[in-house]
ZADO-1210 file (C-alpha; in nm, 4 decimals, padded with zeros to 6 digits):
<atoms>
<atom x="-03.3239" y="-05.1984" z="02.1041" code="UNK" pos="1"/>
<atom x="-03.3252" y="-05.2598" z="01.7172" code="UNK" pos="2"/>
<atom x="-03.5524" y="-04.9715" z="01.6921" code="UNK" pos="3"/>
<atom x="-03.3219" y="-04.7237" z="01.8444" code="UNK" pos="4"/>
<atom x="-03.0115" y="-04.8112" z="01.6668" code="UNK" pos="5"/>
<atom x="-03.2958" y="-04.7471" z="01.3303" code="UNK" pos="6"/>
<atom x="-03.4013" y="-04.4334" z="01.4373" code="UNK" pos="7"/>
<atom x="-02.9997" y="-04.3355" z="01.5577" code="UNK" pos="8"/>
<atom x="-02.8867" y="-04.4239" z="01.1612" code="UNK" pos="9"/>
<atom x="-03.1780" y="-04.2666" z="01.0392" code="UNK" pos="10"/>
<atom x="-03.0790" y="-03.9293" z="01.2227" code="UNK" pos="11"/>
<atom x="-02.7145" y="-03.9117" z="01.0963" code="UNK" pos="12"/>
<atom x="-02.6316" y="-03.6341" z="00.8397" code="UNK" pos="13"/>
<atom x="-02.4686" y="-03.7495" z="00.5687" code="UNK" pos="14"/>
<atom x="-02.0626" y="-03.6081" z="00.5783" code="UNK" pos="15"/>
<atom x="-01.9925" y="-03.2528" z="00.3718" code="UNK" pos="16"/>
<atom x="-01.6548" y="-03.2435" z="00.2142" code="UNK" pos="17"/>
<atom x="-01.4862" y="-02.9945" z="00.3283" code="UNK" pos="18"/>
<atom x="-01.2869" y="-02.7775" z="00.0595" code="UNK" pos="19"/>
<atom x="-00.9847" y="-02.6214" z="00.2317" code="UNK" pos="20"/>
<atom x="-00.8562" y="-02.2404" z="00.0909" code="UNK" pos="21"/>
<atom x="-00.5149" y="-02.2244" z="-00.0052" code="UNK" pos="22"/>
<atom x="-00.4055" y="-01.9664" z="00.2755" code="UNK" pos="23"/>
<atom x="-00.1918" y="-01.7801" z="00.0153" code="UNK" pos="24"/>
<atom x="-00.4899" y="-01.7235" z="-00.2430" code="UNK" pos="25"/>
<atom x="-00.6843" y="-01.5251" z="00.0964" code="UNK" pos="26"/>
<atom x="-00.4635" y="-01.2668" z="00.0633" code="UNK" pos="27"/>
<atom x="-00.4548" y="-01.1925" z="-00.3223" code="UNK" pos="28"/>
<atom x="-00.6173" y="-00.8624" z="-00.2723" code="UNK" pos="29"/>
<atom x="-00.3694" y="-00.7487" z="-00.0469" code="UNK" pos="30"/>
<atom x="-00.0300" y="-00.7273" z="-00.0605" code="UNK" pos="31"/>
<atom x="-00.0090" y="-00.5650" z="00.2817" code="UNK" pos="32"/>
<atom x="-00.1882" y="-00.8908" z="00.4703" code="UNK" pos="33"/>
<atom x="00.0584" y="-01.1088" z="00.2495" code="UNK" pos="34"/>
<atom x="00.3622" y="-00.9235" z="00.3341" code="UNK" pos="35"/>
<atom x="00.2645" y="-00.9281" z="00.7114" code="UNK" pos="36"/>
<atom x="00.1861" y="-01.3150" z="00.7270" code="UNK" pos="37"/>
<atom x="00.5334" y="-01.3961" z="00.5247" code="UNK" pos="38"/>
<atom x="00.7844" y="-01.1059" z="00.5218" code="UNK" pos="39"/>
<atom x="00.7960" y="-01.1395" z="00.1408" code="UNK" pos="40"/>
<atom x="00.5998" y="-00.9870" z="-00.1701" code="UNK" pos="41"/>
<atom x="00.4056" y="-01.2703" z="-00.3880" code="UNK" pos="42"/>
<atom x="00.7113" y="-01.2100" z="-00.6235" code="UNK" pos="43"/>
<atom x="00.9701" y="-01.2697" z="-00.4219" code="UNK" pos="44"/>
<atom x="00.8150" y="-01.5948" z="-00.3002" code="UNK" pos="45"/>
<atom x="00.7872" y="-01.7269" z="-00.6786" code="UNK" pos="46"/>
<atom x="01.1525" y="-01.6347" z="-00.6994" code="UNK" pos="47"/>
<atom x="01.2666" y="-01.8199" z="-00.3591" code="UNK" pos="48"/>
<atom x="01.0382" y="-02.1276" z="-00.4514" code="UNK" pos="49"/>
<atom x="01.2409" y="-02.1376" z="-00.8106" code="UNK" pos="50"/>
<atom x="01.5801" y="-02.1288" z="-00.6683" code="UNK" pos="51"/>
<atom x="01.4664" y="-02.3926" z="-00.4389" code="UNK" pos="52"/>
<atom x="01.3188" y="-02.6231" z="-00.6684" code="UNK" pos="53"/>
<atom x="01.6197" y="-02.8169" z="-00.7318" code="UNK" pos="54"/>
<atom x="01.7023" y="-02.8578" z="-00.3515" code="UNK" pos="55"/>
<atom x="01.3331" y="-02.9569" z="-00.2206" code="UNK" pos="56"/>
<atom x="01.1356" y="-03.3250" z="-00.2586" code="UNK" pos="57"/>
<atom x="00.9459" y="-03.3708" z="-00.5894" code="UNK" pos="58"/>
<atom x="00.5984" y="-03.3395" z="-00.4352" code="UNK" pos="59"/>
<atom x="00.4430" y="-03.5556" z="-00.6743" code="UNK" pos="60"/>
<atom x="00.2177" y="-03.7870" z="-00.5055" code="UNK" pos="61"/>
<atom x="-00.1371" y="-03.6527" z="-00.3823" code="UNK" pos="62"/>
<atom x="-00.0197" y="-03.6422" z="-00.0059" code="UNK" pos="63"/>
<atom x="00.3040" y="-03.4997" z="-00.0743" code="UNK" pos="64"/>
<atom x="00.3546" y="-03.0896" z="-00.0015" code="UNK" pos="65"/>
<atom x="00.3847" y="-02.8931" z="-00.2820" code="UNK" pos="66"/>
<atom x="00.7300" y="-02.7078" z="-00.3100" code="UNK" pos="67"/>
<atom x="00.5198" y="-02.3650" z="-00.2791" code="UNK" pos="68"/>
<atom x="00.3638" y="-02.4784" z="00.0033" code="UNK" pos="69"/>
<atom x="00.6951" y="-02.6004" z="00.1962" code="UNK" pos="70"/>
<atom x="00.8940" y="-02.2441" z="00.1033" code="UNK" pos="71"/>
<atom x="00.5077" y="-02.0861" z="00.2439" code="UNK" pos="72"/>
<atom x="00.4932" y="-02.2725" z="00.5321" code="UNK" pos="73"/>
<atom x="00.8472" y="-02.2217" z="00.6409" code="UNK" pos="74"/>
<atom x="00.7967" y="-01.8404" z="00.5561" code="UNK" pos="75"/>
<atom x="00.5309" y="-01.8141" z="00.7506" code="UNK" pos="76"/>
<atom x="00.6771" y="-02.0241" z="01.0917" code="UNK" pos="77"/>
<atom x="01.0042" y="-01.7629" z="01.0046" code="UNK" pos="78"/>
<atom x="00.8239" y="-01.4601" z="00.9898" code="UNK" pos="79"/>
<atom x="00.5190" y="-01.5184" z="01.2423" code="UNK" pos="80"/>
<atom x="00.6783" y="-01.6900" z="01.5401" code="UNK" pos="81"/>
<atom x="00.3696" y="-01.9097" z="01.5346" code="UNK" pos="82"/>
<atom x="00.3109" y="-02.2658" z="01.6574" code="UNK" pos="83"/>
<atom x="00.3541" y="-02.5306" z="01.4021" code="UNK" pos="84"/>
<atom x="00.0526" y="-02.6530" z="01.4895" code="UNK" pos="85"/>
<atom x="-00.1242" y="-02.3408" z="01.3581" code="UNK" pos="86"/>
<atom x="00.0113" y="-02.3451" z="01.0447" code="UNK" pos="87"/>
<atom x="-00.0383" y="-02.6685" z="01.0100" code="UNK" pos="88"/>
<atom x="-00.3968" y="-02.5823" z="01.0321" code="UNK" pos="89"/>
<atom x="-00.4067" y="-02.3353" z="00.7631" code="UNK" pos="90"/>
<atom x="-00.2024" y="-02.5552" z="00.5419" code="UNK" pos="91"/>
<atom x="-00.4053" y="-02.8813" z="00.5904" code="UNK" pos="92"/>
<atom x="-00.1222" y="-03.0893" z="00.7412" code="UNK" pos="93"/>
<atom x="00.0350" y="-03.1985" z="01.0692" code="UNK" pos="94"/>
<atom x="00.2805" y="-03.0604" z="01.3333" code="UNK" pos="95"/>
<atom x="00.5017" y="-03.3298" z="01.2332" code="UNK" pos="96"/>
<atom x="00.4833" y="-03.2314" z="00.8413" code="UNK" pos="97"/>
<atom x="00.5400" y="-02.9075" z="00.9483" code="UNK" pos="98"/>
<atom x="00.8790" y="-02.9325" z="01.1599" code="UNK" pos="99"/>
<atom x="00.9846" y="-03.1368" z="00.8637" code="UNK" pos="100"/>
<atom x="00.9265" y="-02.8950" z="00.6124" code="UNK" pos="101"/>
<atom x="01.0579" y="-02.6134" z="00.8076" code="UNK" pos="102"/>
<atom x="01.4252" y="-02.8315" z="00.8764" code="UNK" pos="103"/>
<atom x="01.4101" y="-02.9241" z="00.4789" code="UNK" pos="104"/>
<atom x="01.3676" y="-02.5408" z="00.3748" code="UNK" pos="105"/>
<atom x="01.5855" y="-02.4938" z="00.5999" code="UNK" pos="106"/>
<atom x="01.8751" y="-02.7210" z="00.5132" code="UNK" pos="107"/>
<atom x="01.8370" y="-02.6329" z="00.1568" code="UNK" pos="108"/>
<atom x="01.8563" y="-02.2186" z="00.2580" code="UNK" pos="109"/>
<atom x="02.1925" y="-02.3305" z="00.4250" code="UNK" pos="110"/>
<atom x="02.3047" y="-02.5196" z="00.0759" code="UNK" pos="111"/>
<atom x="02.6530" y="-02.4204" z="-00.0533" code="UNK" pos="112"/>
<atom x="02.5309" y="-02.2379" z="-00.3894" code="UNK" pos="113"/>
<atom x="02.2548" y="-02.0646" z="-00.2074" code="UNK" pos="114"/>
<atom x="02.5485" y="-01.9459" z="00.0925" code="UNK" pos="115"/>
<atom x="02.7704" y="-01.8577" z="-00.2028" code="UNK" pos="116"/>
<atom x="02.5311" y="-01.6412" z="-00.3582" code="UNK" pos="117"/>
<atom x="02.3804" y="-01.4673" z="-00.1079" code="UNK" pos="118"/>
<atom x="02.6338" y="-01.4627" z="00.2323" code="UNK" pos="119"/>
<atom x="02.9541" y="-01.2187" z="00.1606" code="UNK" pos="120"/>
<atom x="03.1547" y="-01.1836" z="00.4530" code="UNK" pos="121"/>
<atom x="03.5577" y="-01.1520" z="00.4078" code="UNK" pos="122"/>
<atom x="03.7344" y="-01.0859" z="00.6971" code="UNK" pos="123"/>
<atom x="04.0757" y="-01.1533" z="00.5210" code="UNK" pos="124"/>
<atom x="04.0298" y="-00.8636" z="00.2424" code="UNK" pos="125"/>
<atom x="04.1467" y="-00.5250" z="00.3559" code="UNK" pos="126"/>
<atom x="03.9225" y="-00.3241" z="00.0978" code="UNK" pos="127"/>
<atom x="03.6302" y="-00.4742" z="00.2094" code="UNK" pos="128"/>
<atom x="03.6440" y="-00.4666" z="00.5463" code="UNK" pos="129"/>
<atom x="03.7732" y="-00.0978" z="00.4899" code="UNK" pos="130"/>
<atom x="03.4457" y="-00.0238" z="00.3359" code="UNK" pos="131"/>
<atom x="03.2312" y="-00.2586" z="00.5985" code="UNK" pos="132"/>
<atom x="03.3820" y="-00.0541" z="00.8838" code="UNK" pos="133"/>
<atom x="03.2750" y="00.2949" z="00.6998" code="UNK" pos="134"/>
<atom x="02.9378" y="00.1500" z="00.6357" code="UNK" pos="135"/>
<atom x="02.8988" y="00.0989" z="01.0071" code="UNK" pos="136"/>
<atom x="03.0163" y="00.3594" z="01.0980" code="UNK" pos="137"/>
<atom x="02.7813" y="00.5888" z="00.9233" code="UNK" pos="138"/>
<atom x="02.4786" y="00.4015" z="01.0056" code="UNK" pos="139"/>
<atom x="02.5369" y="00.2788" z="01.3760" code="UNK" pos="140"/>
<atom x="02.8269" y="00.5350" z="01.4667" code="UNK" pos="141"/>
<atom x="02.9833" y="00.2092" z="01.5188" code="UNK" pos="142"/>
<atom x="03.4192" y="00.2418" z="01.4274" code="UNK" pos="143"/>
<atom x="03.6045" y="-00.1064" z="01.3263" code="UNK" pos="144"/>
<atom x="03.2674" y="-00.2542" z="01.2740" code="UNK" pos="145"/>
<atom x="03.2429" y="-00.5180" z="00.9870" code="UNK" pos="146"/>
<atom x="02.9668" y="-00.7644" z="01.0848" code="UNK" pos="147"/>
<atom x="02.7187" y="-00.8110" z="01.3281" code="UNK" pos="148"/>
<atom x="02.4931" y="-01.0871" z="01.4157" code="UNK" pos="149"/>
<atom x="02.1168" y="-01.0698" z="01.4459" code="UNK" pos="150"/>
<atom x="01.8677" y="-01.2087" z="01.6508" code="UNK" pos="151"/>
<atom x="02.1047" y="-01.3958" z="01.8915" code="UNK" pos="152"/>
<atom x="02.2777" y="-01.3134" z="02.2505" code="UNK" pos="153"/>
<atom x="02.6258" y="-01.3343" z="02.1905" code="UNK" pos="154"/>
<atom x="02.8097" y="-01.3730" z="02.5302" code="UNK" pos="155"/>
<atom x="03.1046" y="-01.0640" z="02.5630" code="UNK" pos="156"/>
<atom x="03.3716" y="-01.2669" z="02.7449" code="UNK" pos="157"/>
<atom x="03.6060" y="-01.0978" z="03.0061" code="UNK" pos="158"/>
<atom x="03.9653" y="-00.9483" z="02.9002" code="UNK" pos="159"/>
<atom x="04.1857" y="-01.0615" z="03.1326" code="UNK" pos="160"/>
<atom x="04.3612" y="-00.7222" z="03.1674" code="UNK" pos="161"/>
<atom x="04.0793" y="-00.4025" z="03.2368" code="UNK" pos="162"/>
<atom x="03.7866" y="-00.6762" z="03.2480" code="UNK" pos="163"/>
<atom x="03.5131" y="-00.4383" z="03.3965" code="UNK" pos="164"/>
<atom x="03.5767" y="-00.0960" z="03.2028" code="UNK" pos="165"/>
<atom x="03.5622" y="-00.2622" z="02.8622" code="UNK" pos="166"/>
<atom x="03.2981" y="-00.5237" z="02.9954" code="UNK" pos="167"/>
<atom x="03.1105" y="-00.2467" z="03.0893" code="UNK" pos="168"/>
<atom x="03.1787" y="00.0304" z="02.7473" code="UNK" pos="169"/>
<atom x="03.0253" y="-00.3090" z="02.5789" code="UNK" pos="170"/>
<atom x="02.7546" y="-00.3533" z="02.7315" code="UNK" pos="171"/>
<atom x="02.6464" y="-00.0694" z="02.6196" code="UNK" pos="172"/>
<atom x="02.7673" y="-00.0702" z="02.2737" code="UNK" pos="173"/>
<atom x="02.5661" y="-00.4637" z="02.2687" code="UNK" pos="174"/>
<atom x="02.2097" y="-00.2802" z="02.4140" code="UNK" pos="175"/>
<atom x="02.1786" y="-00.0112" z="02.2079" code="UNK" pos="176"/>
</atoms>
């Protein structure tokens, strides 16, 4: 019995430390991969992780997620519709890590000076919705047009007077 658990340590391979590739040095020779992984340029990465510095966790101990890594990670759940599992993977950390740092980025994204100098939408100025409507109009052939929202079913609800003709001239306006 003693010889076999001998000949059973004898046999083990001693462990190889892995060294893990940062997944956004892979793709320094191409801009194209980069762009397709994050729906960003390098540059315009370096410039979100810079106005989110102030907004994100320090990052400072070993096990902590650098603040490139959290804007890279979230970019990259964004833009690839991938489980956070999977990039978890690529970044070395856990789903859990990764749900956090995607609500973090997230939250700070939706911060007040970040909304302010990004989102414009006034409803209440005549000029600009004036020029919003135009704008629409020449694109999407759209008239009294001044905002639309992306990415999410928006639910057309019933006039009470001629429900089904303007239900219906909707509908199509909403598919196209």
């Amino acid at each position: 019995m003693a010889t076999l658990l001998f000949t059973a340590r004898q046999q083990r391979q001693r462990n190889v430390p892995y060294n893990r590739i940062h997944p956004s040095s892979v793709f320094q020779q191409n801009d194209r991969i980069f762009y397709s992984k994050y729906r960003f340029r390098r540059e315009d990465v370096k410039k979100i992780v810079r106005m989110l510095e102030p907004l994100l966790d320090a990052g400072l101990e070993p096990w902590e997620i650098s603040k490139e890594d959290q804007v890279l990670i979230t970019l990259r759940y964004l833009a690839t519709n991938t489980h956070q599992t999977m990039i978890g993977d690529c970044f070395g950390v856990c789903q859990k890590a990764v749900s956090d740092v995607v609500t973090r980025v997230v939250d700070a994204l939706n911060h007040s000076t970040i909304e302010a100098r990004f989102l414009r939408f006034w409803p209440s100025d005549e000029r600009w919705c004036l020029r919003r409507s135009r704008v629409f109009a020449t694109i999407l052939r759209l008239t009294n047009v001044i905002g639309c929202v992306d990415g999410c079913p928006i639910r057309i609800q019933r006039p009470t007077n001629f429900g089904n003709t303007t239900t219906a001239e909707r509908h199509v306006v909403q598919s196209t």
